[in-house]
N, C-alpha and C positions, 0 to 999 in steps of 0.2 A: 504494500500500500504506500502510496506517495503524499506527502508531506499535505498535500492541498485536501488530498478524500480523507485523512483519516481528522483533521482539523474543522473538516465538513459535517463528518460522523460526530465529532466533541459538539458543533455547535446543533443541531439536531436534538442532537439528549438533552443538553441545557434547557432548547427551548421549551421542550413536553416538559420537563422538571417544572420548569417558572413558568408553562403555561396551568399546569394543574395545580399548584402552587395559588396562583391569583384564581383561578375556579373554584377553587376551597373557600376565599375568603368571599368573592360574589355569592357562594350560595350561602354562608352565612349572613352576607346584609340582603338575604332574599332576592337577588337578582335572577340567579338560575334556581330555579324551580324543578319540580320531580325527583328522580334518584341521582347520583352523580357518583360514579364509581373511577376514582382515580390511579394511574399506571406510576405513581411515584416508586421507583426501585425497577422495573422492568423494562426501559427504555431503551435497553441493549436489543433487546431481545426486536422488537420494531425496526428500531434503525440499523443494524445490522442482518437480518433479514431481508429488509425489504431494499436493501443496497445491493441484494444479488441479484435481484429480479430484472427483467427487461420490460420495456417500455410497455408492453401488448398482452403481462399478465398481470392475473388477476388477486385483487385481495380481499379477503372477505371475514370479519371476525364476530367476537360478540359482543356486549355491552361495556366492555371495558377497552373502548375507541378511539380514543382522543388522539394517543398517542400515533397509533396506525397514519389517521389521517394526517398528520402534520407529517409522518417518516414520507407517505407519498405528494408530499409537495401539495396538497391542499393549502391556501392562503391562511393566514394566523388570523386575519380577520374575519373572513368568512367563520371560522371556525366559531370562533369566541362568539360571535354574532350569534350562529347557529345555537349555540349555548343559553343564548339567551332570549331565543324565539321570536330572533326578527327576521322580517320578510328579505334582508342582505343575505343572510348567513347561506353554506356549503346546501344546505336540503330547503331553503326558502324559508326558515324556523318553523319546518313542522316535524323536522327528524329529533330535535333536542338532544340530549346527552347521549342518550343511547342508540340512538338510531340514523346516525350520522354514516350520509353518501357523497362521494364525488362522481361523478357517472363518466367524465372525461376522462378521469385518473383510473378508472377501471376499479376502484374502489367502493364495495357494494354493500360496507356498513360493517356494522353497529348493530345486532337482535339482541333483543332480550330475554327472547325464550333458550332456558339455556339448552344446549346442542342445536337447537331447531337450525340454526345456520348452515349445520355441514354437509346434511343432504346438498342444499341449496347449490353450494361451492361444490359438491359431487356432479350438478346438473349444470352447472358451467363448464367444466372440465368435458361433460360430454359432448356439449354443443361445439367448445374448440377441436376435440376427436373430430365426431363427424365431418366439420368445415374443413379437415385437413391443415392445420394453421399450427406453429409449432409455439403455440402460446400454452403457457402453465397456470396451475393456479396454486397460492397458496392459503390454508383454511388454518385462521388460527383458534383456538379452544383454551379453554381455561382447564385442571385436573377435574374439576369438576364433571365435565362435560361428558367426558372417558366411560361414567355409568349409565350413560342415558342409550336408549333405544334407537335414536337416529346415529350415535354417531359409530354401532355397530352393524347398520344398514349400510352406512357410506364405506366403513371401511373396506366392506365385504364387496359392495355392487361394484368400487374403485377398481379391487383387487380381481375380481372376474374378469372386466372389461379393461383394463389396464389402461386406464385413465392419467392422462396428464394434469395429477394433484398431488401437493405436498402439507401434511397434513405436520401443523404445528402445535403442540400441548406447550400452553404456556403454565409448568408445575411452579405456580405460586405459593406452593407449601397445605394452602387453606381452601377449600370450599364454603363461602362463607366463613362462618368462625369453628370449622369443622376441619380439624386437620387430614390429610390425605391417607394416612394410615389407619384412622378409626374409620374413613368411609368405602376405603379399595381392599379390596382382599388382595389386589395386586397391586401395592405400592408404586412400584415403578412401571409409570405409561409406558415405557418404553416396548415390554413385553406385550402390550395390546397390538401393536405394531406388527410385533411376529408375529401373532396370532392368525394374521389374514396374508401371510406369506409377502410381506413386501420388507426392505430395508429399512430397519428401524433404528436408530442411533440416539442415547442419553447425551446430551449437549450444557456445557454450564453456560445457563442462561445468562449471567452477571460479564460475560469476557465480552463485547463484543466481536472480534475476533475472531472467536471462536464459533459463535452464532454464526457469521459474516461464510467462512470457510464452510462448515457443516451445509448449509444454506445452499449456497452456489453449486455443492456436490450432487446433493437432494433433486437439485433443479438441470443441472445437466443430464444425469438419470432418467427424470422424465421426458425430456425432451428428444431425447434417447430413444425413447419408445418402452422402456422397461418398465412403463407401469409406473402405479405411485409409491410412496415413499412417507417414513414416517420422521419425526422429529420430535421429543421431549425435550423441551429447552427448560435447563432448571432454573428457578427465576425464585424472588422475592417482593411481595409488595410490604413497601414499609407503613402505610397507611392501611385504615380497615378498610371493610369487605366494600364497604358505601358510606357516605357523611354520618352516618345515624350507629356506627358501629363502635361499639364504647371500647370495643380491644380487649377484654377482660380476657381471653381464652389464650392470653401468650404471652410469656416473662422480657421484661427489659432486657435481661442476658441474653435472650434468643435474639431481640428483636437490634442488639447493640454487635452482638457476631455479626450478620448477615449485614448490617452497614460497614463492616471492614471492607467487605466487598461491594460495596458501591459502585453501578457500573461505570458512572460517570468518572469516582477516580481511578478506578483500573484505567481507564485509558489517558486523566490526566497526568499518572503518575506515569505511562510509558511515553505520554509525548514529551517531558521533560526528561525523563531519564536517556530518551535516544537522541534528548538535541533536536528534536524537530519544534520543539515551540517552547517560549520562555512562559514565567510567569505574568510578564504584562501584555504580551498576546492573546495568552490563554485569558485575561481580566478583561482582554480591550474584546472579547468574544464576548462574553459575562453582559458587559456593559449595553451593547449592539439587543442582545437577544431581549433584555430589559426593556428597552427601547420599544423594540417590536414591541411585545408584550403591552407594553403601555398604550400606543398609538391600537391596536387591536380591541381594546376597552372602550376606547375615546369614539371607534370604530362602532361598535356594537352597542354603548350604551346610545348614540348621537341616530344611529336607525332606527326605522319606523318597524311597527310590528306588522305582519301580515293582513290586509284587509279582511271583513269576513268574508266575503264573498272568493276567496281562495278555499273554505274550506271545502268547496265543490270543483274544485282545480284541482288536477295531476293524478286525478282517480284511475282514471284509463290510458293508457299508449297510446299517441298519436301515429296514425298511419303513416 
């Protein structure tokens, strides 16, 4: 990696940091409204995935999106907008928090039924098959997801038709405030993977790097023709499940280990350690994303919200 993408990759993370960061404190002074489930500590795992991908495929996750949209080049403002249910924002303010689309970016959200997404992202992958088009897709899922009934449809119908899809477990430790151990009889997603005979690989989610690499292998594979591919990217959120989650189900010492590995300074600490960026670049980064972030507010609180007469708009596909 060259000095300009991996400084690329630093400013990325920051931004989803210090964009859910300032979403935390909007929906405390009531501005965002509904549920709001934050990607604070998993930001690797986005921005380095989605840096393997090509222009033409596709991304598709669950309600914990924010991050996603911003790693594919979605606007900070439309975002924030979107956030806040005006008629500027990414989905016109009718997707809000969870349910955030780019449709240029090939970015197809944000569900909040948990697994309901991965079929979805299975029947995208089909429709690239059939077109003959060497586009991928990647379907990301929370450990959660792994016990539910669609997303052992998807993996299975994938693995029959050998489908151009890369199937990513983002193991955040917690489903809900339910740790992974007390809910999976098979801890490690990884083995789900095997199960439906595709390549499945444990990934730490916190490196990006390592995300980045595992990623780009996954995705060659597919495109490959070899069928899909699985990926458990081990990951941490350092905030609860959603704003209303009081944390009680997990000790400071847990939750003070897993910020050692911050993914933001694994990568601070190697672009300093290899001489590719000082301290006052990496701050004059800091600085810039801050900025964005603020003009993004100024953006979305200064919009108009949606007429009513939109709520009978964008029901149907136009011919």
């Amino acid at each position: 990696m060259d000095k300009a993408t991996q400084l690329e990759w630093y400013r990325q993370m920051v931004l989803i940091r210090r964009f859910e960061q300032k979403c935390a404190e909007l929906y405390q002074l009531g501005k965002i409204g509904g549920f709001l489930h934050l990607y604070i500590g998993q930001e690797a795992v986005a921005v380095g995935s989605i840096a393997a991908r090509q222009e033409n495929d596709h991304v598709i996750t669950a309600y914990r999106d924010h991050g996603h949209a911003l790693a594919v080049g979605s606007p900070t403002d439309k975002v924030m907008a979107e956030l806040l249910g005006k008629a500027t924002g990414v989905s016109k303010g009718k997707g809000g928090s969870m349910h955030l689309a780019d449709v240029g970016r090939r970015y197809w959200g944000g569900y909040a039924v948990v697994g309901g997404h991965v079929p979805l992202g299975v029947g995208i992958a089909l429709a690239e098959q059939y077109k003959g088009t060497d586009a991928a897709v990647l379907v990301y899922m929370g450990d959660g997801s792994t016990n539910i009934g669609y997303f052992h449809e998807s993996l299975n119908l994938a693995g029959v038709w050998d489908l151009p899809v890369v199937f990513i477990v983002e193991n955040n430790q917690y489903g809900m405030g339910t740790a992974v151990a007390l809910a999976s009889a098979a801890p490690d997603m990884v083995t789900r993977g095997a199960a439906y005979g595709m390549p499945a690989e444990q990934v730490n989610g916190m490196n990006i790097f390592d995300v980045y690499q595992a990623t780009s292998k996954a995705l060659d594979s597919v495109r490959a023709g070899k069928g899909p591919y699985f990926l458990e990217l081990v990951t941490y959120r350092f905030e609860g499940h959603s704003m209303g989650d009081p944390l009680r189900y997990r000790t400071k010492d847990e939750v003070e280990k897993w910020r050692e590995d911050d993914p933001i300074g694994i990568l601070e600490r190697h672009l300093q350690q290899e001489g590719l960026a000082s301290r006052e670049e990496l701050e004059a980064v800091d600085k810039m994303v801050e900025a964005e972030i603020e003009e993004s507010v100024r953006f979305a609180e200064e919009s108009p919200f949606p007429a009513p007469e939109q709520l009978f708009a964008d029901i149907y596909v136009d011919a």
